[in-house]
Backbone bond lengths (Angstrom), bond angles and torsions (degrees), N, CA, C in turn:
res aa  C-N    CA-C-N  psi(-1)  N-CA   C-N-CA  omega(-1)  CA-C   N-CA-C  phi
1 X - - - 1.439 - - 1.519 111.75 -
2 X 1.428 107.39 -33.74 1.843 108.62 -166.51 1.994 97.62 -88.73
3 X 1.271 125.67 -2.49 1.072 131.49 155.66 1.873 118.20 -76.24
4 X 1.140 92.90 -38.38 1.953 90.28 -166.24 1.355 89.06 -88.23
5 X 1.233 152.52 8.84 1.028 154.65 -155.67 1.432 124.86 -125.71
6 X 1.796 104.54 -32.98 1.224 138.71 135.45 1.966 83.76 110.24
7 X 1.108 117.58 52.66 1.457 115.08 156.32 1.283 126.59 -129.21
8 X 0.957 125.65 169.05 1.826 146.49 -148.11 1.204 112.33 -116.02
9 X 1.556 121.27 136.80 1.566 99.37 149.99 1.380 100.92 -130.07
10 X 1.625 108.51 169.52 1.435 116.17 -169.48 1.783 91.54 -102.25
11 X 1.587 98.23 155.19 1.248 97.58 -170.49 1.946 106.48 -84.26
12 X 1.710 104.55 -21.68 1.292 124.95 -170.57 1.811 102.24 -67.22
13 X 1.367 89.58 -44.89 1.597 97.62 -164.62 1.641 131.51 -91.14
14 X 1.580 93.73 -10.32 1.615 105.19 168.62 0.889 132.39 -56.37
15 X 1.415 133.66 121.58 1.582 110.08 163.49 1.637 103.64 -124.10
16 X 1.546 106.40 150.60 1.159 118.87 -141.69 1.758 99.29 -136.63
17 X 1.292 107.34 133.52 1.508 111.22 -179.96 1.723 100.05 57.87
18 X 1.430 132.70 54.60 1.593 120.82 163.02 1.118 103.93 -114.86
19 X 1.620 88.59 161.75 1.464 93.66 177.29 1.590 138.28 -79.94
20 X 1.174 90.14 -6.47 1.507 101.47 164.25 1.847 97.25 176.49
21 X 1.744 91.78 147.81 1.678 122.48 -176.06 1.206 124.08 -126.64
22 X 1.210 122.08 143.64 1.539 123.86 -169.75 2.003 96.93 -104.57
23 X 1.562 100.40 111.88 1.625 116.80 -171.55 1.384 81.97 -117.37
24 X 1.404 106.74 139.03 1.362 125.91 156.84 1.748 121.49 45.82
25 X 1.251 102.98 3.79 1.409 107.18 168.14 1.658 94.01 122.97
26 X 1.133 115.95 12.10 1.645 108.19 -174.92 1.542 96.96 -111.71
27 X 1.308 113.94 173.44 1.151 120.15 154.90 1.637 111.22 -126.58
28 X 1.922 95.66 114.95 1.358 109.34 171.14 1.537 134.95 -79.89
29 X 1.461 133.96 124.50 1.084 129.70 177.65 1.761 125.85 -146.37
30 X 0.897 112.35 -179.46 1.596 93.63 -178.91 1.604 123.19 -70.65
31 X 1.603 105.27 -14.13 1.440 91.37 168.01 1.312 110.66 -111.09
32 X 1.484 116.50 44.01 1.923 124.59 143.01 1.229 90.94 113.71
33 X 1.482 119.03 -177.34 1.723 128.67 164.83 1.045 134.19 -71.16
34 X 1.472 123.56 137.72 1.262 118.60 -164.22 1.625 99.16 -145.26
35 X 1.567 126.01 137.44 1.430 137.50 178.49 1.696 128.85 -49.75
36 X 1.401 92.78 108.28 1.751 81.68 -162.97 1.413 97.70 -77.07
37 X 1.685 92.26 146.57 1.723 101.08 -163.71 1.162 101.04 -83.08
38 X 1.081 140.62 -32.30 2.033 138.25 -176.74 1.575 89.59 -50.52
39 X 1.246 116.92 -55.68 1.711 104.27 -166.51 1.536 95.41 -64.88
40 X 1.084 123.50 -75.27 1.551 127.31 -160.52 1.844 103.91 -30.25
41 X 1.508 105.69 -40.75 1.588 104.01 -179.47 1.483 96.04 -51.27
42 X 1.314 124.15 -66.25 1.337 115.80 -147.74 1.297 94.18 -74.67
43 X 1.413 168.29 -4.07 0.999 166.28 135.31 1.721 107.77 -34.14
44 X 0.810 119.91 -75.21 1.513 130.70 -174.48 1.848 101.77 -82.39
45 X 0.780 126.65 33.80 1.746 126.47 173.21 1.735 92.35 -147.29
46 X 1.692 136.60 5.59 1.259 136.67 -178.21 1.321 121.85 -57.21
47 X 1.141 142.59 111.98 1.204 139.19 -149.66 2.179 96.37 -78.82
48 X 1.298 113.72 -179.75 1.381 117.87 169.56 1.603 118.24 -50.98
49 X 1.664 125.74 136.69 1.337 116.35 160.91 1.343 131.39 -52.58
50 X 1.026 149.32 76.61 1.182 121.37 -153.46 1.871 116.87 -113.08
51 X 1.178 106.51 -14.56 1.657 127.37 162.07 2.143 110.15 -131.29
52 X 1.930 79.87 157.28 1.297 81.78 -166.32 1.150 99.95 -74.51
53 X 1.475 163.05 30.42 1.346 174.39 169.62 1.981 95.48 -101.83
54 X 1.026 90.07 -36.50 2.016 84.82 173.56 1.510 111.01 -67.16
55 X 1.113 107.02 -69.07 1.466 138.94 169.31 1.890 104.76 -22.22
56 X 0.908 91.65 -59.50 1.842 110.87 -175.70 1.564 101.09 -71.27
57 X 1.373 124.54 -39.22 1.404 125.93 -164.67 2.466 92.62 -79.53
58 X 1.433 84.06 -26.52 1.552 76.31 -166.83 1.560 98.74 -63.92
59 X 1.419 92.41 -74.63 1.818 93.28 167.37 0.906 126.03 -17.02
60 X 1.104 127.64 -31.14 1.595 112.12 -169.68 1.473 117.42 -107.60
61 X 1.921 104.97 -8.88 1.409 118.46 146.42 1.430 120.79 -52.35
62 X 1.487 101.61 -56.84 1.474 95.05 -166.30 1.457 124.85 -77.03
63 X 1.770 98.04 -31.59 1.507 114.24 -163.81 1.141 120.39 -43.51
């Protein structure tokens, strides 16, 4: 599927059979997704917007 799909995996960076993984900012496990707290810190410790280069950097924290 991760071929017809046209994605990769690294052999360094896989991890395979765990019990739980941090995808896209979540933390995955068998009892569902849950908010990884390192991001959420920097979310809630965000200093003022003050350029649209801030603004864009938040977004792309939270998004």
């Amino acid at each position: 599927r991760m071929t017809y799909a046209g994605g990769t995996f690294s052999g360094l960076k896989a991890v395979i059979a765990a019990s739980e993984a941090v995808v896209m900012g979540h933390l995955c496990s068998y009892e569902g997704r849950k908010i990884d707290h390192s991001r959420l810190d920097k979310i809630v410790n965000w200093g003022p917007l003050l350029r649209l280069t801030d603004v864009r950097a938040f977004l792309g924290t939270v998004g």
